[in-house]
C-alpha positions in Angstrom: -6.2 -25.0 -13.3 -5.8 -23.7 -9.7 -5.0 -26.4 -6.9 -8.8 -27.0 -4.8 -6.9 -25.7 -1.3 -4.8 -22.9 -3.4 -4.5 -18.9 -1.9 -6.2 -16.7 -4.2 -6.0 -12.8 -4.2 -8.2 -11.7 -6.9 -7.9 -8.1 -7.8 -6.8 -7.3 -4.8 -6.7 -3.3 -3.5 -5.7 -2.6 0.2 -4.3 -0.9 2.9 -4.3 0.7 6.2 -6.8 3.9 7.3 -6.9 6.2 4.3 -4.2 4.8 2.9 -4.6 2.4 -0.5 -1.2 0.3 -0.4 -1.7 -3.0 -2.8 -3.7 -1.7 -6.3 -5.5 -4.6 -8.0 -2.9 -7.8 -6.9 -3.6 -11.2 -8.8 -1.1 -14.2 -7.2 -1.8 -17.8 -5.7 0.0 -20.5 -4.4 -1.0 -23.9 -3.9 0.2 -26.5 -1.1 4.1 -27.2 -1.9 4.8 -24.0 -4.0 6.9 -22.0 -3.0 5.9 -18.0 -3.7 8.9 -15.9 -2.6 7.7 -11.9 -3.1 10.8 -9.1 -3.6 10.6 -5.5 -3.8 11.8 -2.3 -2.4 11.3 -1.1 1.4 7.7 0.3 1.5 6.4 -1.9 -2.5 3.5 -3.5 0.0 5.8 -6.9 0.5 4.2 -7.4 4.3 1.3 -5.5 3.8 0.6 -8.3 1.0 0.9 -10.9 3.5 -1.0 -8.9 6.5 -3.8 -9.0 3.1 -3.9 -12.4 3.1 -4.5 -12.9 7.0 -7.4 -10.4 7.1 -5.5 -7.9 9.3 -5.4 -4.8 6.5 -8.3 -2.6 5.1 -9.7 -4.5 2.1 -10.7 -1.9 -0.9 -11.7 -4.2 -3.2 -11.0 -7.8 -4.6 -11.3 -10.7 -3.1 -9.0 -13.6 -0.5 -9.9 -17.2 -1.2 -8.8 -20.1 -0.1 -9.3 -23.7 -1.7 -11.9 -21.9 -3.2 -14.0 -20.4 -0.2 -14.2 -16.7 0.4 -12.4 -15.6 2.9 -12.4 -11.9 2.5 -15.3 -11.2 5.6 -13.1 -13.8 8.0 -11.4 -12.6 11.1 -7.7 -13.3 11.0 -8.5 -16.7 13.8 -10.8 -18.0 11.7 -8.6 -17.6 8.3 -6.1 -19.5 10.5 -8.4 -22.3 11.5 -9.2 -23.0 7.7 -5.7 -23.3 6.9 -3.7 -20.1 7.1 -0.8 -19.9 9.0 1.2 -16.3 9.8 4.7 -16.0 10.7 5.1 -12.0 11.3 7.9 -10.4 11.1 7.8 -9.4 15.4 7.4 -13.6 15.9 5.1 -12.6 18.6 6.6 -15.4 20.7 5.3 -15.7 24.5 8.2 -14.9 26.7 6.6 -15.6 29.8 5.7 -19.3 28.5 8.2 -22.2 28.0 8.8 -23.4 24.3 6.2 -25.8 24.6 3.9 -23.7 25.9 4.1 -21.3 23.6 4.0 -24.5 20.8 0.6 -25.6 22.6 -0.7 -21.9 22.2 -0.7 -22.5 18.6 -2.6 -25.7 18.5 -6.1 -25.7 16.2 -8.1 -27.7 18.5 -10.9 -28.0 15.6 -7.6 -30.2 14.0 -8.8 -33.4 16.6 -5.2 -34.2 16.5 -3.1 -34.7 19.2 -0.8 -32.3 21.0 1.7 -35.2 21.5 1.8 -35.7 17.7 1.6 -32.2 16.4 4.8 -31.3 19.4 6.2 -34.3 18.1 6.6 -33.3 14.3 7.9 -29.6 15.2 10.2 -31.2 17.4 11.6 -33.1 14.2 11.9 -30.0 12.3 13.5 -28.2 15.0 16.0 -30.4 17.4 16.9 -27.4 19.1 13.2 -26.2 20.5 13.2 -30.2 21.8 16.7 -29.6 23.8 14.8 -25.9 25.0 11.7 -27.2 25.6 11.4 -26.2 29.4 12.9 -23.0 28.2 11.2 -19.7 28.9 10.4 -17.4 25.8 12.8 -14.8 26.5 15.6 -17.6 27.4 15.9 -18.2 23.5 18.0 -16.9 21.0 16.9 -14.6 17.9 17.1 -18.0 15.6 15.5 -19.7 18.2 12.8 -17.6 18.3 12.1 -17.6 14.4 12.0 -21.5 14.6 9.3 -21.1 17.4 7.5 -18.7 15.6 7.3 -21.1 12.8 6.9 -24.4 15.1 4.0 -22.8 16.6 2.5 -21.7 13.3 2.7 -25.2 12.3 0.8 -26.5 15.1 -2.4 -25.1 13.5 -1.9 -27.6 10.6 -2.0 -24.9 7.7 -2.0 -25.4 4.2 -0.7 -22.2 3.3 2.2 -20.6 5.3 3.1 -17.2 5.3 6.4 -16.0 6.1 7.6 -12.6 7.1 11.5 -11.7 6.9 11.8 -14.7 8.7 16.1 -14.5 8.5 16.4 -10.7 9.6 19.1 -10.6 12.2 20.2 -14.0 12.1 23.4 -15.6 11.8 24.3 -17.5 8.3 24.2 -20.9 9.7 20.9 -19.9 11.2 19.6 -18.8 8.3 20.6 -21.5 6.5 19.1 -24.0 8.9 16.0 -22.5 8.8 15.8 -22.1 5.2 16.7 -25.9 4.8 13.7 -26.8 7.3 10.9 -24.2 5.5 11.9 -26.4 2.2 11.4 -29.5 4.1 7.7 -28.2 5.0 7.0 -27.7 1.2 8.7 -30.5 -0.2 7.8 -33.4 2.1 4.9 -32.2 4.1 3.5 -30.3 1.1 2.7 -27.0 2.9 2.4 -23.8 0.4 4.8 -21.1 2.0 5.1 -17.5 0.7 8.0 -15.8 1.5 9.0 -11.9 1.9 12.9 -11.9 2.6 14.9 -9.1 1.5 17.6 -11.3 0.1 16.5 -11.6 -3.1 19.2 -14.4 -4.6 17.8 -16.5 -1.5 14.3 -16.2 -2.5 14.8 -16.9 -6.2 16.7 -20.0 -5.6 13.9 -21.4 -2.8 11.0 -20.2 -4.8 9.1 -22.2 -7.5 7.2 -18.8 -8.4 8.4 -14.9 -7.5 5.7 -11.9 -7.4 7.9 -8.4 -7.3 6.2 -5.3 -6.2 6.5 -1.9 -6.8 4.4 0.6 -5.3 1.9 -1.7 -4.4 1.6 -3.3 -7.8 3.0 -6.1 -9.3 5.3 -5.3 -12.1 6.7 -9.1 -12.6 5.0 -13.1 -11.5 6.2 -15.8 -12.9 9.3 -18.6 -12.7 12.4 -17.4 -11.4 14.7 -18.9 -13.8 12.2 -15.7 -16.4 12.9 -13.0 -14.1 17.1 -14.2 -14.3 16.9 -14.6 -17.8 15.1 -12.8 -20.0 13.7 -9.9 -17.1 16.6 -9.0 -15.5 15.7 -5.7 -16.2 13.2 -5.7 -13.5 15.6 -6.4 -10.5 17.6 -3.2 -11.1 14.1 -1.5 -11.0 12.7 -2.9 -9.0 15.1 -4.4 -6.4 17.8 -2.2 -6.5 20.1 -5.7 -8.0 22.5 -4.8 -10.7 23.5 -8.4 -10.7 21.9 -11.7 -10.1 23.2 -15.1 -10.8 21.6 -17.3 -13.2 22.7 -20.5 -11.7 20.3 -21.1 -8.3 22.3 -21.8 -5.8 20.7 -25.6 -3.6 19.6 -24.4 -0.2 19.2 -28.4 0.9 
């Protein structure tokens, strides 16, 4: 039985102009799952997402989420019912300070306050606290990301989306940042899906793994499956010859 505030795609065909990228794509994720999706450059990975947030040309199926239709939504109102959007760019604000940029991403339907909601990314991320007063372009590349994500957060989403979120950054970035998207499933119960091309990563954070090829999904189910009794599929799919079976913690 699907989760009431669960992200459906529902036979799913989409792209961009003329151009049909995702063919009939069945997934969803429900608040505290973790959906990490793997493929080769070009299988529709961030198109999939881009799908979810209403910013592709839909074909045919449909986007729900917690069980409304969400297929006919501009991308700002998919984000005010619950859909949050890291892209791969960050699209940060480098003329505004950190918290500036964290206020720009406030849902102001949410009634909350911005004291609490700066408050809570502030927890997650020390570091945009000490560079509050920062400007935009002041930050690092892992600074950035966490911003990115911070201000995603302050629209109170159910479901986050996450695009290469790790590129370019340092392991002990990486590794921080991994550690606080788990946090954000574990304790706060948020739904992430993930598109990161290193794939052991995403098979030991995930609790479910969608691969694509050419638009289509050739493999969804537990990890631990695609390891085991799949592996076949990574060498297809993914290019990996070798994966290890024991998940590595990420805490």
């Amino acid at each position: 039985m699907t989760h009431e505030h669960a992200l459906q795609l529902e036979g799913v065909s989409a792209g961009y102009g003329h151009t049909t990228i995702l063919e009939d794509l069945d997934f969803s994720v429900a608040p505290g799952e973790r959906l990490g999706i793997i493929g080769r450059n070009g299988a529709g990975k961030t198109t999939t997402l881009a799908t979810a947030m209403g910013l592709t040309q839909m074909r045919k199926g449909r986007v729900l989420l917690g069980g409304s239709d969400l297929t006919a939504l501009r991308p700002s109102a998919r984000a005010n019912k619950g859909l949050g959007y890291v892209p791969q760019t960050r699209d940060i604000f480098s003329s505004l300070t950190v918290e500036e940029n964290l206020r720009a991403g406030q849902n102001r339907k949410s009634g909350e306050s911005s004291a609490r909601l700066l408050a809570e990314a502030y927890k997650l991320f020390p570091r945009l606290h000490e560079r509050r007063s920062n400007w935009g372009n002041e930050l690092s590349g892992g600074e950035q990301q966490m911003l990115s994500i911070a201000r995603a957060l302050m629209g109170r989403p159910t479901i986050l989306l996450l695009d290469e979120p790790l590129e370019g950054l340092a392991p002990v970035v990486a590794q921080e940042l991994m550690a606080a998207i788990k946090v954000l499933a574990e304790e706060r119960g948020i739904g992430t899906v993930l598109v990161e091309q290193q794939v052991n990563l995403v098979l030991d954070f995930s609790t479910k793994v969608l691969v694509l090829e050419r638009g289509r999904c050739v493999f969804y189910g537990a990890p631990e499956t695609l390891r085991s009794e799949r592996s076949e599929i990574l060498d297809l799919s993914v290019g990996i010859r070798k994966v290890a079976v024991t998940a590595r913690s990420l805490a």
